[in-house]
Every structure is written in structure tokens, then in C-alpha cells.
N, C-alpha and C positions, 0 to 999 in steps of 0.2 A: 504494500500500500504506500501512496503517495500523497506530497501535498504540497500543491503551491498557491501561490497568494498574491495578489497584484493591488494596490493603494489607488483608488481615482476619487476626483474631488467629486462628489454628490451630494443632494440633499437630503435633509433627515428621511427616513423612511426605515422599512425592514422586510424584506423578500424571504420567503422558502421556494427554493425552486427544483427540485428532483433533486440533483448530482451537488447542485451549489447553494451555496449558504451566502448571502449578502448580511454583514455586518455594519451599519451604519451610522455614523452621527456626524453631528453638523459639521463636519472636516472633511470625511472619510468612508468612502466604503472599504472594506475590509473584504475581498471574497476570496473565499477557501474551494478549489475544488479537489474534489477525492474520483484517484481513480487506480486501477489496479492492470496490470498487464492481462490477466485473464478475463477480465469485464472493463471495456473503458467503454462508457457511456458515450463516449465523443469521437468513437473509432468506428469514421465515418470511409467509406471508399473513396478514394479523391485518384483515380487514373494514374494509380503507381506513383502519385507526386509526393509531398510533404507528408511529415508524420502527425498522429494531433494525440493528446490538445496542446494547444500552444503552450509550447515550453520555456517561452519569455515569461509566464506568471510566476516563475519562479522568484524572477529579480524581487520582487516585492519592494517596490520601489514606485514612491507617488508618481504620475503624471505632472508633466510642466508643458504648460502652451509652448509652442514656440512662437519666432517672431511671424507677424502677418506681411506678405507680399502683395497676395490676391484684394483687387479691389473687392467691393461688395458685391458688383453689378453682374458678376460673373455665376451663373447658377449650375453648381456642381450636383452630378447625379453616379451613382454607383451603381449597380447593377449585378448582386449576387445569388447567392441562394441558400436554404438553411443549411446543405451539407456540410456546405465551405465555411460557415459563421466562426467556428473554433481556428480553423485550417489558414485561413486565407482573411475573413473579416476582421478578424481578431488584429494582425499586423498592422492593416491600414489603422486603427484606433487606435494603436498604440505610437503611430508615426506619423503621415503624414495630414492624419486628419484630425489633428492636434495644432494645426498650423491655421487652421478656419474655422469662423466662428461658426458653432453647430445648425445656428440659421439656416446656414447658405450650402447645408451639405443634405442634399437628401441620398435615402437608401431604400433601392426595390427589393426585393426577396419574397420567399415563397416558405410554407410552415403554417406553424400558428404561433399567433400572438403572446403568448406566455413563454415565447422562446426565450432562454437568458441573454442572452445578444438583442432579442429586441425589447425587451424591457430594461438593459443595462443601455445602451443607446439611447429609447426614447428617456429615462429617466434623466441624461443628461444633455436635451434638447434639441434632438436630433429628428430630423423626421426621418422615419423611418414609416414605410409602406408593404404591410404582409396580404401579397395577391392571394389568388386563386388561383393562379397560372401551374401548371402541371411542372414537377419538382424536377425534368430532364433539360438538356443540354440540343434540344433539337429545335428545330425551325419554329414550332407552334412556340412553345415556351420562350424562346428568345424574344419573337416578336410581341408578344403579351405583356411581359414584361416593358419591352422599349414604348410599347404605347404606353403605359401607365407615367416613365418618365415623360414623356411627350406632356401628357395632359396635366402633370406636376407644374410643370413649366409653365404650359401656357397659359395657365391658374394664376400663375404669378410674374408673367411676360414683363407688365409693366415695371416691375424695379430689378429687371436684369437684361443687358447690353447683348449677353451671349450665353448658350447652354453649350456645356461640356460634359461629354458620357464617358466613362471607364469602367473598365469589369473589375471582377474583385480580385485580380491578379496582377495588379497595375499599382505601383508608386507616382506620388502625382509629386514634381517637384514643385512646389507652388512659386516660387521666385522664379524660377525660367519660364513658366507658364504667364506670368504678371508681362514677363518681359516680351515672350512671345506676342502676345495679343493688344500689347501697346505699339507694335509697328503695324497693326491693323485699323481700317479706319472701321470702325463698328458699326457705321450707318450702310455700310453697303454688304451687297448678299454676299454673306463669305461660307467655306466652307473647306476646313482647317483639320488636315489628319495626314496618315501616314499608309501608302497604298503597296498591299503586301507584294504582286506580281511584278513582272519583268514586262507586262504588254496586257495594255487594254481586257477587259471582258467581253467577249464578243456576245450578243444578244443572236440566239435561233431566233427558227422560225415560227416557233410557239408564242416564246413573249414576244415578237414584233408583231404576234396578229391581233394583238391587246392595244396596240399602240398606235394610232389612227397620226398622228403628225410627228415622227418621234424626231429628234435635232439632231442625233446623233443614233451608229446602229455598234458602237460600242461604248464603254463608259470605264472609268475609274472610281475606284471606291476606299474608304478612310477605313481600314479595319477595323472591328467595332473594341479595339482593346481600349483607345482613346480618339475622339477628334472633337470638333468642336464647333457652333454654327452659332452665325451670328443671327440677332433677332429678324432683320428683316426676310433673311431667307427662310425663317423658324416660320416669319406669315407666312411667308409663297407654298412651303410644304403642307403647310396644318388642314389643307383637305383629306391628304395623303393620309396622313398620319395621326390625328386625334382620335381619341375615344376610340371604338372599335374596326377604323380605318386603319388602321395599322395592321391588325390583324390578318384582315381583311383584303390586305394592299398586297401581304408578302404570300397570303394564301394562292392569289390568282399568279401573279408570276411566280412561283414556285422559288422565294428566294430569300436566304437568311437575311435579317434584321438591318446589317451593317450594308451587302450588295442591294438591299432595296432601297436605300437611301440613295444611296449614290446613283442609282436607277433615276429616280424621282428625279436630283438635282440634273443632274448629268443629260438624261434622255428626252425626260419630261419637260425640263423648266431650261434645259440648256446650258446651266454656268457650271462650274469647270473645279474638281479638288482642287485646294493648294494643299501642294505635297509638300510638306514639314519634315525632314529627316530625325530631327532632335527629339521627334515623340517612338520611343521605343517599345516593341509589344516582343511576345514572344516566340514572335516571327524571323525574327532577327538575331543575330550572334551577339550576346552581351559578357559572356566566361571571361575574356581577356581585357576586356575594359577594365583602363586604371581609373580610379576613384574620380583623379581629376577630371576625367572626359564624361564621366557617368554624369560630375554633379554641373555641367553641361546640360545636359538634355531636359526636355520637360517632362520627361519619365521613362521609368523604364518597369521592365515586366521580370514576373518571377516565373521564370520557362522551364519547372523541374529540376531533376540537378543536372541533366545537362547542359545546361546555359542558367546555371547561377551568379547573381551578379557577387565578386571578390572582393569584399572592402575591409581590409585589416585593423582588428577591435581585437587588443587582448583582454577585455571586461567580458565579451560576448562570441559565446564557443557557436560553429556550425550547426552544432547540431540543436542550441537552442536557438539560431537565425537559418532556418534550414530555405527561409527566400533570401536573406542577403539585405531584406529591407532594413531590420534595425541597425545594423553596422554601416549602414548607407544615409542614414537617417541623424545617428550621431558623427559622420562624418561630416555632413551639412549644418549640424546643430551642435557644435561637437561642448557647449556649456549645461545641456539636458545634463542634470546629478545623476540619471540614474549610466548615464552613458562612460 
């Protein structure tokens, strides 16, 4: 039997939750969890990647904001699932979503509502959104999901300039991100990511018989790890894509979440990716990146261990940073105490 412990500021309250115990008072939660190599409650499958549960709970060490880069105007959406909540969600909370005020950061996921990740999130202001949407990694579910951020957004269009999506496998550096989207002008359609292929997607003859005046009979597209669009082209798609036109949109041409996007801008509406090389998914070779190039980019992804990113922490062993985010995290933040 095991036991570790992580310190985050919260307000009074007191949880029982299955596996975890939240300990609370006006400073502090306190959460203990218990698990055993022969039963671990949080020994979820995750595609031969990461071990869980997050073995950073060990440090038992409070949380510290970091500094903010990100304007406000900027509406960040995450895009997970319960499985990965221990695996994967757990990292970004402890890093780089520590850098934004909990406002401006929502999170879609699938479960129920008494999940401990979504009651530890919403209890420290976070919105977090638990669908309906079916708990796989396939076309229906992705795009169910992305509508939900869509209509997040557009709920709240007016006090954000631009929507930016990441999945739960994604480090968002938010200071290269500020930097990026300040050489953009925000009033105009933009549409800001990183296109995994060597050459266009060519459109059959099946989605071109859907397409009555198309601009273009290929397109590019922003892989859905990170990109980012600014508001005007957010109106131009929102027929596409709101409420259950999303669904609906990726149903008929038979096509995930991210190439329907890019479908819509690209074929439908005409304007054109800007292809960003500094947005890193794990699609791309990150293993041999030295720290200073990583803390460059406006993100990068945790792509198994075969492209994990190497950022040398002698506080923080592999195999309790088995994405490489915390040791990457206190490289950029390197005054965090617990670092």
C-alpha cells in the first residue's frame, strides 16, 4: 500500500470520494490517495503510454500560480476524457494551467460529475463540462465533444478576441502563445495551427458531391493537438459548427473533428491555415530537443516514451515526470518551491 499527497489552495469544504479523501481548510486541501499494485483504482488503459496515478502527488508540495503572459481575451478550451483525468489531466493542473486564471480555462470531458478531477477543478473555479458524449477516441466522440467547446465559446464570444483548443496531451507555453498571437491582427479571419502532412488532403468524390461551390478540391488542416481561430472566422464557421452542427457537419463528410475544420475554412469559406511550426503535437520528433528550443515553442506534446520531451530536474525522477511536462514547466518557472 501507498500514499501520496498533493497541497492546493481551496476553499473550506470536505469531500469523500471512493479512492480519495479531500482534507480541507481555509488554506488547504490536503488529498490523500490510496492505492495498491494489485487494485489501483486509477489503473486506467491509456494505449501502452504513461503509468497512473500521477506520481507527482507525491511531492506534497502546495501549488504557486505562476507568472501570467496570456491576455484575458484569449478563451482556452481543453479537450479530455475521464480515463486520462489521473494520466494526462492531472499534469496540465499541476503546470501549465497554473499560469491562467481558472476563468479563462474551460475543460470538456466525459464520466460523471462526482469524478475527483471534476469536483477538484470545478471546486477551484474552473469550468469544467461533463458531456454525454461516448467515452472513445473515435470520430462521433471527438466531434461531440468539439461542438460543446464550440458553443462554450460562443456563449461567451463577446469578451474573447480568439478560441484556442488543445487535447489533454498538450503543454501550452502560455508566454510564446501571448507572443504568438500578438503579431496577429485579431480582427481579421485567422486560423493559426500546425498541419501534420507533407501535401494537401485531397477531397474524393464522395465529399465533393456535398459541396455545391467548393474554393478549393484540397485543403490543409491544424491538427486538432493545438490551433487557434480568431473571432471573426469563429462567426463565419458557427453555422458549421454550433450546437449539434458539429456533429452533424463531421457525420456527413465522414471526417474527424480537426480535418473538418479545416474542410469548412479551407473549402467552404476559402481562407487559408497559417502554418505555425512552434506549436508542437505528437506528431513530430520532440526526444532530442534541448530545453532551450522546447521553451521556444508555444507547446509541445507528450508523445509516449518514445518522443518524450528531456528537460534535466535533479528534484524530479522520470518516472515520477513520465510526460517530461513538470521538469519543463520548472525549467520555464524555475522559482515554483516545489521545483
Amino acid at each position: 500500500m501507498r500514499v501520496a499527497s498533493l497541497l492546493v489552495l481551496l476553499s473550506v469544504a470536505i469531500v469523500f470520494n471512493g479512492a480519495c479523501v479531500y482534507f480541507l481548510s481555509s488554506a488547504h486541501v490536503h488529498i490523500d490517495f490510496w492505492w495498491s499494485n494489485s487494485s489501483n483504482v486509477f489503473n486506467v488503459p491509456r494505449a501502452s503510454q504513461a503509468k497512473t496515478p500521477h506520481p507527482t502527488l507525491v511531492l506534497g508540495k502546495p501549488l504557486q500560480p505562476t507568472k501570467r503572459y496570456l491576455t484575458n481575451d484569449v478563451f482556452v478550451s481543453v479537450r479530455t476524457t475521464s480515463a486520462f483525468h489521473d494520466s494526462r489531466l492531472s499534469f496540465l493542473f499541476l503546470t501549465w494551467m497554473q499560469a491562467l486564471p481558472s476563468s479563462q480555462l474551460n475543460i470538456v470531458t466525459d464520466g460523471f460529475l462526482n469524478d475527483t478531477w471534476v469536483e477538484l477543478l470545478t471546486s477551484q473555479g474552473y469550468h469544467v463540462t461533463v458531456s454525454d458524449c461516448t467515452r472513445t477516441h473515435q470520430r462521433g466522440s471527438l466531434c461531440c465533444k468539439s461542438g460543446i467547446e464550440y458553443d462554450l465559446y460562443y456563449e461567451a464570444m463577446d469578451k474573447y478576441r480568439w478560441f484556442c483548443h488543445l487535447d489533454d496531451d498538450m503543454y501550452l507555453n502560455t508566454r510564446s502563445l501571448a507572443e504568438l498571437l500578438n503579431h496577429y491582427n485579431h480582427t481579421m479571419p485567422l486560423y493559426i495551427g500546425y498541419f501534420p502532412l507533407a501535401k494537401p488532403f485531397e477531397l474524393d468524390m464522395y465529399r465533393l458531391s456535398f459541396i455545391k461551390d467548393a474554393k478549393k478540391k484540397s485543403f490543409r488542416f491544424a491538427t486538432g493537438g493545438m490551433y487557434c481561430i480568431s473571432r471573426p472566422l469563429m462567426i463565419n464557421i458557427e453555422p458549421y459548427f454550433r450546437g449539434k452542427s458539429f456533429d452533424s457537419t463531421c457525420e456527413r463528410y465522414k471526417l474527424t473533428d480537426d480535418m473538418m475544420i479545416g474542410l469548412v475554412i479551407e473549402v467552404l469559406l476559402g481562407y487559408n491555415l497559417t502554418i505555425v511550426s512552434s506549436i508542437k503535437t505528437h506528431l513530430q520528433s520532440l526526444v532530442n530537443m534541448k530545453p532551450e528550443e522546447l521553451a521556444s515553442k508555444v507547446s509541445v506534446s507528450y508523445g509516449g516514451k518514445s518522443n518524450r520531451i528531456t528537460v534535466p530536474n535533479e528534484k524530479i525522477t522520470a518516472e515520477e515526470d513520465y510526460s517530461g511536462f513538470l521538469s519543463f514547466h520548472c525549467f520555464l518557472y524555475p522559482d515554483i518551491k516545489w521545483c
